[in-house]
Structure formats: C-alpha cells, structure tokens
N, C-alpha and C positions, 0 to 999 in steps of 0.2 A: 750970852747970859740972859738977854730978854725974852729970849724964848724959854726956857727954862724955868722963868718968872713968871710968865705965860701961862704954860700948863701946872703948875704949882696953885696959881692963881683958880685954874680950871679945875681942879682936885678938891681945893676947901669951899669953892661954891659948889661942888655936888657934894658934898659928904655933906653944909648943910641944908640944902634943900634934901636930901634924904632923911634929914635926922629931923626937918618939917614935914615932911610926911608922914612920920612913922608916929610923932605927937598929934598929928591933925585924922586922921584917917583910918578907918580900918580895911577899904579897900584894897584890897591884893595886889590885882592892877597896877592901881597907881603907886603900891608900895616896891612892884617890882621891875617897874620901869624908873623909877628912883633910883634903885638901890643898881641896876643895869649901869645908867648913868654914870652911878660913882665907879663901879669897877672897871668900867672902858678906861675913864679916864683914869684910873689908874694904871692902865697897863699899856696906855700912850707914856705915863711919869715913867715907867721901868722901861720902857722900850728906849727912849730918847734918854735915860741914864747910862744902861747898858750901851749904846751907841756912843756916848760921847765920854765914857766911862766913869760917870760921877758915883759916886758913892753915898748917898746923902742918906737922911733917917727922915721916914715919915713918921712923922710925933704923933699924928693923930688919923691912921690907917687904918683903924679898928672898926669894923660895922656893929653896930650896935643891933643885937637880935633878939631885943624884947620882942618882936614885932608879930612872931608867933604865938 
C-alpha cells in the first residue's frame, strides 16, 4: 500500500507543477516537458494498478488544455 501511496503522491505533484507551468509560461518547452511529466507518471499509476489489480478513480486526471 505505500507504494501505491508513492506514485499517487507522484501524479498530484506533477499534475501541479504542470498546471504551474501553464499559468507561469508560455514556453512550449517547458510546457511540454510538464505536461511529459505528468503523463509518464500516469501510466507508471495504470501500469502498477493493472498489475496489482486495483481499480481506483483518478479524481483529477484531466489535463488542462488552455495552453494552446
């Protein structure tokens, strides 16, 4: 379960440092190695769900795409 708590942890710190980027910057770049960021770690959450079969709901897995 700590690991689990781990990358959970790891998902809400990049979802908001992407969503400080996208209000600080207009940089490309940096907006999409952010945005990079958050989707790995998201699909380290699905991979390590799928493996241990959890089923969980991410509440707040939505990228925000003002940024164009």
């Amino acid at each position: 379960m700590k690991l689990i708590k781990t990358i959970e942890n790891l998902v809400e710190e990049a979802e908001k440092e992407y969503n400080k980027v996208l209000e600080r910057t207009t940089n490309q770049k940096e907006i999409d190695r952010a945005e990079k960021n958050y989707l790995d770690t998201l699909k380290v959450l699905e991979k390590f769900n799928k493996l241990n079969g959890y089923k969980r709901d991410r509440k707040s897995t939505r990228l925000n795409s003002s940024h164009t």
